[in-house]
C-alpha positions in Angstrom: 23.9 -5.5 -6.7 22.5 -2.4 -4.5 23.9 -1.5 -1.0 22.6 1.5 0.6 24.8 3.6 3.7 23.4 5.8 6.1 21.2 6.9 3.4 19.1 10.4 5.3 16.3 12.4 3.7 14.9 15.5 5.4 11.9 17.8 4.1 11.8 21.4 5.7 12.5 20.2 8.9 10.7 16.5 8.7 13.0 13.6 8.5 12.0 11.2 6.7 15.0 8.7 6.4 17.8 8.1 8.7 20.7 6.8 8.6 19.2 3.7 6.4 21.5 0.8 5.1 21.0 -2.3 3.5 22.2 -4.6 0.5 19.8 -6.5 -1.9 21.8 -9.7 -3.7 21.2 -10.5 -7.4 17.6 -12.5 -7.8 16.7 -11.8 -4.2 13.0 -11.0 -3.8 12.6 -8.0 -0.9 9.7 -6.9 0.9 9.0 -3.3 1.8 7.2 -2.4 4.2 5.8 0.4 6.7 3.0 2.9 7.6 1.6 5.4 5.3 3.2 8.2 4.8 6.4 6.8 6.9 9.4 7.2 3.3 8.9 4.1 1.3 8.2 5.8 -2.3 10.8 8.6 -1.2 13.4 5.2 -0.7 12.3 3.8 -4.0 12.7 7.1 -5.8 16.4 7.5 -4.6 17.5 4.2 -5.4 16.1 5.0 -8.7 17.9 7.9 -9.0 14.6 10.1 -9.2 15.3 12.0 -6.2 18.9 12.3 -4.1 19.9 11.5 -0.2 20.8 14.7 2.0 23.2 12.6 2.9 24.5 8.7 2.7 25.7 6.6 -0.6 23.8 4.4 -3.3 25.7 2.1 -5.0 24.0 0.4 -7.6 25.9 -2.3 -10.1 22.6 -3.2 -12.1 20.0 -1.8 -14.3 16.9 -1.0 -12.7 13.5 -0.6 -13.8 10.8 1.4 -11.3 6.8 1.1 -11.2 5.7 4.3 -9.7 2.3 4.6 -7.9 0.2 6.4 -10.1 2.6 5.7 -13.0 2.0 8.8 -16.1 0.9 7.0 -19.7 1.8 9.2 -22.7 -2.5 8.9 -23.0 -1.5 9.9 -26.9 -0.2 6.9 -27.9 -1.5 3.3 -28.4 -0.9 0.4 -26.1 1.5 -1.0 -28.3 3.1 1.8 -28.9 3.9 2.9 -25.3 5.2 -0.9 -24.6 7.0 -1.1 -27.7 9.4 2.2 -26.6 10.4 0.9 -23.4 12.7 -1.6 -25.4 14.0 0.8 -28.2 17.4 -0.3 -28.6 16.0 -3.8 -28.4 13.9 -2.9 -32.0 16.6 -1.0 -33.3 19.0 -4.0 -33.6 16.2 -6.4 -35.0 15.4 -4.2 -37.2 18.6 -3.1 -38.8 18.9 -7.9 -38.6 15.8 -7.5 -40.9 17.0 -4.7 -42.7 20.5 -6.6 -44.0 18.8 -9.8 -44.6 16.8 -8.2 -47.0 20.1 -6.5 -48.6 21.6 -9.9 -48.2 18.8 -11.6 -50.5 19.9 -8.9 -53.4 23.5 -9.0 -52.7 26.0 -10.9 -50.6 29.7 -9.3 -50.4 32.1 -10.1 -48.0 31.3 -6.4 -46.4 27.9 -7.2 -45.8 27.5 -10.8 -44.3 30.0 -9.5 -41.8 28.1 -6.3 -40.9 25.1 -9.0 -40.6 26.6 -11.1 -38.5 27.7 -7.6 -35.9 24.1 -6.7 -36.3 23.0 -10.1 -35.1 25.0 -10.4 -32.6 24.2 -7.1 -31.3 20.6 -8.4 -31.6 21.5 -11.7 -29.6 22.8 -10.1 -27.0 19.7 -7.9 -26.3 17.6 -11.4 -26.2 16.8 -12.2 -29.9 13.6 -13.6 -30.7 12.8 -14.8 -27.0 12.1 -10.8 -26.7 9.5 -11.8 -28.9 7.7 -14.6 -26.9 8.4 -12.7 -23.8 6.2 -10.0 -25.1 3.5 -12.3 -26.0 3.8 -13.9 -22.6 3.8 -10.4 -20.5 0.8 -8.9 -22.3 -1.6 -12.4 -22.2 -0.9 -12.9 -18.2 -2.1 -9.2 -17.7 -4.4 -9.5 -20.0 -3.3 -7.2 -22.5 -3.2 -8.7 -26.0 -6.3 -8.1 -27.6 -5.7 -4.0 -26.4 -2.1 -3.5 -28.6 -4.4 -0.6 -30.9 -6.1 1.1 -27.8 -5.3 4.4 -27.1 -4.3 4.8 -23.4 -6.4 7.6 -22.9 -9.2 5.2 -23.0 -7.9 2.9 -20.4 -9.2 1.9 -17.0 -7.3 2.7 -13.8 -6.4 -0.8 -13.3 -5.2 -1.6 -17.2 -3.2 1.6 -16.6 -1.4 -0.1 -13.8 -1.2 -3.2 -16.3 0.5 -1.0 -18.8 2.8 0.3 -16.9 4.0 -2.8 -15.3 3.8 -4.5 -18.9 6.6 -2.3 -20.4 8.9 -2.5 -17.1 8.6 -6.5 -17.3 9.3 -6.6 -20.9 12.6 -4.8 -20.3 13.4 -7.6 -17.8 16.0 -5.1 -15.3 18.2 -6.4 -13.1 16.6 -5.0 -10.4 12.8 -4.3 -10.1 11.7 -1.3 -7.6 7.8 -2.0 -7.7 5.6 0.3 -5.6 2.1 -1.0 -4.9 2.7 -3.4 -8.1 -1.4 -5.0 -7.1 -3.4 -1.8 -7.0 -5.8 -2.0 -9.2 -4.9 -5.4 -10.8 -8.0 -8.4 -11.2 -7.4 -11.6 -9.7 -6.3 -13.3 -12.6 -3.7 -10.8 -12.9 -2.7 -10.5 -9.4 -2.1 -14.2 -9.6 -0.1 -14.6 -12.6 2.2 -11.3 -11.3 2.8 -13.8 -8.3 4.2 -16.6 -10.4 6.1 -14.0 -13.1 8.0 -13.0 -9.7 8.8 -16.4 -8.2 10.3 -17.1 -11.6 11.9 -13.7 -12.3 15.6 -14.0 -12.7 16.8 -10.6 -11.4 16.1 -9.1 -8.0 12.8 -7.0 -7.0 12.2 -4.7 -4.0 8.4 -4.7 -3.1 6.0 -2.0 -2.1 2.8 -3.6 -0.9 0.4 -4.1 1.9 -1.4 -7.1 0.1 0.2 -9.0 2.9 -0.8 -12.4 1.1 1.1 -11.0 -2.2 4.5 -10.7 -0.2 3.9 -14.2 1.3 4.0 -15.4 -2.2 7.1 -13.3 -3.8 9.5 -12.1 -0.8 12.4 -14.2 0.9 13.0 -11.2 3.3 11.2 -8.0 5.0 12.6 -4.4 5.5 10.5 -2.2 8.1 10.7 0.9 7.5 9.9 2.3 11.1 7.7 5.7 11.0 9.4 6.9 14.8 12.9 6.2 14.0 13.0 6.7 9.8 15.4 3.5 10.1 14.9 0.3 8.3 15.2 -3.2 10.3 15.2 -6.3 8.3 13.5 -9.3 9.2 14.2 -12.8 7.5 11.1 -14.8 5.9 8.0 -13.5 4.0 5.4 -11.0 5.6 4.0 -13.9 7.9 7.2 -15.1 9.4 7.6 -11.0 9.5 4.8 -10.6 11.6 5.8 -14.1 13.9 9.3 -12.8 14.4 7.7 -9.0 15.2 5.1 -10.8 17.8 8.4 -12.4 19.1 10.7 -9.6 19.4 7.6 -7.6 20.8 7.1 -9.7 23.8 10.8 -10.0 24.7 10.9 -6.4 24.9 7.9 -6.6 27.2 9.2 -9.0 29.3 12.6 -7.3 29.4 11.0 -3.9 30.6 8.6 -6.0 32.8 11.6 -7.2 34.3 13.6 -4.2 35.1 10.4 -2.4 36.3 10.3 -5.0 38.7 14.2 -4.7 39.9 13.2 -1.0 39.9 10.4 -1.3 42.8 12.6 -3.6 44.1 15.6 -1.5 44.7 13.4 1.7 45.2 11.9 -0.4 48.3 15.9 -1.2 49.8 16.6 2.4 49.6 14.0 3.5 51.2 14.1 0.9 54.0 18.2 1.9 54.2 16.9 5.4 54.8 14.7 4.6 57.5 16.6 2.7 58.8 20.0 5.2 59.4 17.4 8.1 59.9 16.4 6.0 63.3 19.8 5.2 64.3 20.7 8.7 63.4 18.3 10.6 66.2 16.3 7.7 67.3 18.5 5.9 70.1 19.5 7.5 73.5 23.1 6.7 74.2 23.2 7.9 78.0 26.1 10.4 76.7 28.3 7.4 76.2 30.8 8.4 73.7 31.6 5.3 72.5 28.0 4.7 72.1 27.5 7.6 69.9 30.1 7.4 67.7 29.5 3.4 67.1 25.7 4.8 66.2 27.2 7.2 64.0 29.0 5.0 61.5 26.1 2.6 61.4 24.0 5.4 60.2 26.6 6.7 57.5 27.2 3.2 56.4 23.7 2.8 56.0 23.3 6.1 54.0 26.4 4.8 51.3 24.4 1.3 50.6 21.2 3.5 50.0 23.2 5.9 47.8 24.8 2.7 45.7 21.4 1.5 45.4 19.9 4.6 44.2 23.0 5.2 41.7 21.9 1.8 40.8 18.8 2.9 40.0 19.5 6.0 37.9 21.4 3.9 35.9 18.7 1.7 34.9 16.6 4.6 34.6 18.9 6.4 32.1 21.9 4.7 30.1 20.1 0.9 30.8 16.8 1.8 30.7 14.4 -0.4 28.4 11.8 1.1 26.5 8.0 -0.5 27.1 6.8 -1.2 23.8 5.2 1.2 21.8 1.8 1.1 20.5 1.6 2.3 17.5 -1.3 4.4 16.7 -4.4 3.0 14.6 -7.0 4.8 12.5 -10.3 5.1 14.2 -12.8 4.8 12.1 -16.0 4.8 12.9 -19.9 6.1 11.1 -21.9 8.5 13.1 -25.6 8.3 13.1 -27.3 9.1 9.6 -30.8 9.7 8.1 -32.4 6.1 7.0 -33.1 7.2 3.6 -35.9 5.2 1.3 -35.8 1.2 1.3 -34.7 1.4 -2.7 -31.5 3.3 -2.5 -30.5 2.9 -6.4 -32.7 1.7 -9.4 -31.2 0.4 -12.6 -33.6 0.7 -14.9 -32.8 -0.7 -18.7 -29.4 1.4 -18.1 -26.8 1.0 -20.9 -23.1 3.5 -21.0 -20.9 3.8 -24.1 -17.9 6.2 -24.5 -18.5 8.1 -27.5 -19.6 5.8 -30.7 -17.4 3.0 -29.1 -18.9 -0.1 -27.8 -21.3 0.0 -24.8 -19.6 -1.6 -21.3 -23.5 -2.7 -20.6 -26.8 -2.0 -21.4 -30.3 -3.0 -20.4 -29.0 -3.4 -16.9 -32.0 -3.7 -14.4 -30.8 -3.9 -11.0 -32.1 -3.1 -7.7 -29.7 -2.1 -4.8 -31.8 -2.2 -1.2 -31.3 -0.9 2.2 -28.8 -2.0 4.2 -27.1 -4.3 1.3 -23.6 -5.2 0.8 -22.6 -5.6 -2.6 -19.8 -6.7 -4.5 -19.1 -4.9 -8.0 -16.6 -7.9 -9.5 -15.2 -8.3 -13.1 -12.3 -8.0 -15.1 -10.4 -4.3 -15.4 -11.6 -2.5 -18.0 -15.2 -4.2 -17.6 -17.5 -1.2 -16.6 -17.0 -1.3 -12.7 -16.0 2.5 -12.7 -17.7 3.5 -14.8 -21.0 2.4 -13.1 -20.2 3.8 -9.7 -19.9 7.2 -11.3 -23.1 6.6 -13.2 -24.6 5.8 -9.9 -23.2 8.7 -8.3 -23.8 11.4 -11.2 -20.5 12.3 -12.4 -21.9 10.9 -16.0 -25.5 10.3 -17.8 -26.6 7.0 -18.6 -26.3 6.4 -22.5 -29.7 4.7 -22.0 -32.2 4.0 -19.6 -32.1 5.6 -16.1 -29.9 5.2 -12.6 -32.4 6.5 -10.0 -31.5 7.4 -6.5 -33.5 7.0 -3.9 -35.2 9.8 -1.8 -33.2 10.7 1.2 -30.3 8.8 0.0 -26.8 10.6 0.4 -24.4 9.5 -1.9 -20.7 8.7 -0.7 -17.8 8.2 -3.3 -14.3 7.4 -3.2 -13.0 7.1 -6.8 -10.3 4.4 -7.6 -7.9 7.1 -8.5 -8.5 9.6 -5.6 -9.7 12.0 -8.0 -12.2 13.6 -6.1 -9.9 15.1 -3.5 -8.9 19.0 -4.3 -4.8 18.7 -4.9 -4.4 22.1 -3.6 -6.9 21.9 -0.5 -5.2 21.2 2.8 -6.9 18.5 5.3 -7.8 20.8 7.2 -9.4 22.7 4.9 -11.4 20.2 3.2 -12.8 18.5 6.3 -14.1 22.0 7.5 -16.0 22.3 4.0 -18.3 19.9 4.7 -18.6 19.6 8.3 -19.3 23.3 11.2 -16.4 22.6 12.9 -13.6 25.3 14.6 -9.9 24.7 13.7 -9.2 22.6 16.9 -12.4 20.1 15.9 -11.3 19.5 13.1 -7.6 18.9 14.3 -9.3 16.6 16.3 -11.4 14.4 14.0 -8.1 14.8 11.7 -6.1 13.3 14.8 -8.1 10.1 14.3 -6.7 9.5 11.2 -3.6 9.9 12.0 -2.8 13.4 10.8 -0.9 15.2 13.2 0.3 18.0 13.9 1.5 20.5 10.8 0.5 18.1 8.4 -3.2 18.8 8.6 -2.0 21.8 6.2 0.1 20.0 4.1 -1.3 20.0 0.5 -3.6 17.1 -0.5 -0.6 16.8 -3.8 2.1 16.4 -1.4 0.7 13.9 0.6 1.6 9.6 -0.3 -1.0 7.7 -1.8 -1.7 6.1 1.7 -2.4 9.4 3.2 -5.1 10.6 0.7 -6.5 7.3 1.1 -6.9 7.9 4.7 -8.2 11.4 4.0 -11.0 10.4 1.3 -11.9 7.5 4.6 -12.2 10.9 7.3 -14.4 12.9 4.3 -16.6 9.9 4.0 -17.1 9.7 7.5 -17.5 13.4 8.0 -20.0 13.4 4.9 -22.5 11.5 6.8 -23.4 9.0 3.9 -26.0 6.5 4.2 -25.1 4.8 0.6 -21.5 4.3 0.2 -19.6 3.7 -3.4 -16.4 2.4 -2.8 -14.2 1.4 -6.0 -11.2 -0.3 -4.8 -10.9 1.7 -1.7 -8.1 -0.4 0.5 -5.7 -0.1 -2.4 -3.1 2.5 -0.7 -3.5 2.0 3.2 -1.5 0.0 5.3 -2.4 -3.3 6.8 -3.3 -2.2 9.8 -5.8 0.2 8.3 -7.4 -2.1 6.1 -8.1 -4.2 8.9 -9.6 -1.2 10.8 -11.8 0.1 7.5 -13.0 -3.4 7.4 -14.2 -3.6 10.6 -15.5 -0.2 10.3 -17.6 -1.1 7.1 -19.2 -4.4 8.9 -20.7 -2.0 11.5 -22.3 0.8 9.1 -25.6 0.5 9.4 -26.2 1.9 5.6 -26.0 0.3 2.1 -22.6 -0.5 0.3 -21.6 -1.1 -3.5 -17.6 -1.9 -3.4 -16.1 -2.5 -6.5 -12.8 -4.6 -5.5 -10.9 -7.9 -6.1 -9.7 -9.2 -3.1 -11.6 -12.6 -2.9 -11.3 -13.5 1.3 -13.7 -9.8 1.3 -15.8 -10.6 -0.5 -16.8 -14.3 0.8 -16.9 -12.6 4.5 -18.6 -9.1 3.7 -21.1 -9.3 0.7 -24.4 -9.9 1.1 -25.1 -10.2 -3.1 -22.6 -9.4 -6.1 -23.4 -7.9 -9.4 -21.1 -8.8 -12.2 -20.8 -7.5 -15.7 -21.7 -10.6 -18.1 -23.5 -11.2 -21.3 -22.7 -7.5 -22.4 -25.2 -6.5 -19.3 -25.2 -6.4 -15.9 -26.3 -9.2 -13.2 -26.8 -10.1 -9.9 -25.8 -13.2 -8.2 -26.1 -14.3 -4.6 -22.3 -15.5 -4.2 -18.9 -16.1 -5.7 -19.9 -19.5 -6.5 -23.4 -18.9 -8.0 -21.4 -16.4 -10.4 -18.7 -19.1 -11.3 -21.5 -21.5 -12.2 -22.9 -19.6 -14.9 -19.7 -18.3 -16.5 -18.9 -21.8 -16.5 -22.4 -23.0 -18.4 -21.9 -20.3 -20.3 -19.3 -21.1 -23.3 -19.9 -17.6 -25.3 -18.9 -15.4 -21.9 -15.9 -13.9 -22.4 -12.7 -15.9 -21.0 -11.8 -12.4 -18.8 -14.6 -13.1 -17.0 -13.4 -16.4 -15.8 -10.2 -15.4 -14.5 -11.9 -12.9 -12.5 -13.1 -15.6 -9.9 
């Protein structure tokens, strides 16, 4: 179905793929995986045909259907709409069905039932009807039916992403290419993308570091290695992935453990040899006995060609044998400076309310209380009010009603679900030395930690992957010195490593948090209260549990809101 050979991709004078080859096999699920920044979306986008190899063949014998990051909506048409053009053809043929069966009812020649029955089976062979149930299916398990009239311009980030992956679906490809296909989705969502995939009768290559995602969809992992721009493949999903990876790991180890030791070894003989035919060289009177001399004299240069054999010996291993100590791959640092205290209320909600427009209000008479040093979790279905909130909260809009205070000495940290707030023309560099007195080399050195190096720290913020602005909004929150973070959906686009490292990072600030985000095993471990959109306003609940007990109670809550836990 795809095979890919010595497939290379350089920009300026940065490779970024080399020499990459694989084959994905029809319905085989694929894993794709690798650091930040290290070519995934660049890989995607060729085997799409989106961008082309400097070098290297794609052969693909299937129709393929791709799910950028970031995907573009046409915002000027309907939900519907948009879904309803990525199976033209597929409409086309049913409706020139329709249109002949009407002719048919009026008139029934010879000519016409046979054009009917060429339309139909043109229309059978595109799916028929099931197109029709598949559509109904797609749009309830991402929770898109009751939005066919809503214009796109008013969607949420995540419903967006739900969108997008709605219309690719629909068109059921032979081969999926799906690149971070979770950002931004709601559990229910999440869950029911997990099943779709399992059952999905074509193949799929996987973007993601939701690690327990892949567990659930992928039969095998590519790495995509960000040293040598090659791709190894591993069999199993992500956790037999990171078993065999432990595996291979420590056999290196022990490999180069082992020839360090034959090293010291040999190094030892060599030098002893020398010693040795150094003494026997000048060290020994012989009485000017000839014989004596000359019987010295070979010893010694017998000596000296076992040393030499040992040192070739050495070189060798040093050179064409030699084994590589494993690397360590470098990790984010992360970690919050000291900061002013600010006031014990950092954010009042006081009978606040938001509406777009005329349209309906997300939630109103919200009275809410965030304290110092709180964790909270900001959980509900997309399109709830979760944004929209944080940006109340941090002043990018008014309250419709009421009044969202912040507290005195509180500073404010955002990082938008979108990455919106970064400057697409600004450099790294350039923004971190905005906000903080630091001289070039400073801030190439705060940069450094994470994990922009060397020319990149001028590379333009709109050139950069999705996982690199990620890391950049986590070094400008850092550098911002914040004592009340707002993070909506902020692990979406970094690596599993560096979720792991943000996570860590985040249990050892010593301000107050309000994350918006889905990802359940967080929340259990990090939040110290949740607040939830229900009942058209907004409420807080100690735990997960607490929260499902009252949607449950509650027959008249909305049914999104269920899924959501």
């Amino acid at each position: 179905m795809l095979q890919l050979t010595n497939i290379t991709k350089t920009y300026a004078a940065q490779t970024i793929l080399a020499d990459v080859s694989f084959v994905v096999n029809a319905c085989e699920r694929v894993g794709l995986i690798g650091a930040n920044g290290c070519g995934k979306t660049t890989l995607l986008r060729i085997i799409a045909g989106d961008e082309q190899p400097d070098r290297g063949v794609v052969s693909v014998r299937a129709s393929v259907g791709y799910l950028p990051q970031g995907i573009a909506l046409d915002d000027a048409r309907t939900v519907g709409a948009y879904i309803r053009a990525g199976i033209a053809e597929y409409d086309a043929a049913r409706h020139r069905v329709e249109t002949l069966a009407a002719q048919m009812a009026q008139s029934s020649s010879e000519e016409l039932i046979a054009e009917y029955g060429d339309a139909c089976a043109r229309f059978d062979a595109r799916g028929g009807y099931a197109v029709e149930r598949r559509i109904e299916e797609i749009l309830a398990g991402l929770q898109l039916g009751a939005s066919r009239d809503m214009p796109i311009s008013q969607l949420s980030g995540g419903q967006r992403t739900r969108v997008g992956l709605a219309r690719l679906l629909i068109a059921q490809p032979d081969l999926l290419l799906l690149d971070e296909p979770t950002n931004h989705l709601d559990i229910a969502a999440l869950e029911w993308l997990e099943k779709f995939l399992r059952e999905y009768r074509g193949a799929a290559i996987i973007v993601s570091h939701d690690w327990a995602f892949l567990d659930a969809t992928v039969a095998r992992i590519l790495e995509l290695d960000d040293q040598t721009h090659r791709v190894t493949e591993y069999a199993g999903n992500y956790s037999a992935y990171v078993e065999a990876k432990a595996r291979e790991r420590e056999k290196q180890f022990q490999a180069w453990q082992d020839q360090q030791d034959e090293i010291a070894h040999l190094s030892n003989a060599a030098r002893h040899l020398r010693g040795i035919a150094k003494f026997r060289k000048g060290g020994k009177a012989d009485g000017g006995d000839k014989f004596a001399r000359g019987f010295f004299a070979n010893r010694g240069m017998e000596t000296i060609r076992r040393a030499k054999q040992i040192e070739r010996r050495i070189e060798h291993l040093l050179t064409d044998a030699r084994v590589d100590k494993p690397a360590r791959s470098w990790q984010m640092k992360l970690e919050f400076g000291a900061m002013p205290r600010g006031g014990q209320i950092v954010v009042a909600l006081e009978d606040a309310g938001f509406a777009f427009g005329a349209g309906e209000y997300l939630f109103r008479h919200a009275n809410l209380t965030l304290q110092h040093g709180e964790r909270i979790a900001l959980i509900g279905p997309n399109g709830s009010g979760k944004t929209t909130l944080l940006r109340v909260i941090a002043g990018e809009l008014a309250p419709t009603e009421g009044s969202a205070r912040v507290g005195a000495n509180v500073r404010i940290g955002y990082i938008a679900q979108e990455q919106e707030t970064l400057d697409a023309n600004a450099t790294p560099l350039a923004l971190i030395r905005a906000l903080a007195p630091l001289d070039e080399t400073q801030a190439r050195h705060f940069l450094h930690f994470f994990l922009f190096e060397g020319d990149q720290v001028f590379t333009r913020v709109g050139a950069l992957s999705f996982g690199e602005r990620a890391r950049l909004l986590l070094a400008w929150l850092v550098i911002g010195g914040a004592n009340c973070l707002l993070l909506d959906e902020p692990i979406n686009h970094l690596d599993i490593p560096s979720r792991a490292r943000f996570q860590t990072a985040l249990d050892a600030f010593p301000g107050t948090i309000l994350i918006a985000t889905h990802d359940r095993a967080f929340i259990d471990q990090f939040a110290t209260g949740i607040w939830s959109p229900v009942e058209g306003t907004l409420k807080r609940f100690v735990d997960r549990g607490e929260l499902s007990a009252r949607v449950i109670a509650r027959s008249d809550l909305r049914d999104e809101a269920i899924s959501e836990l």
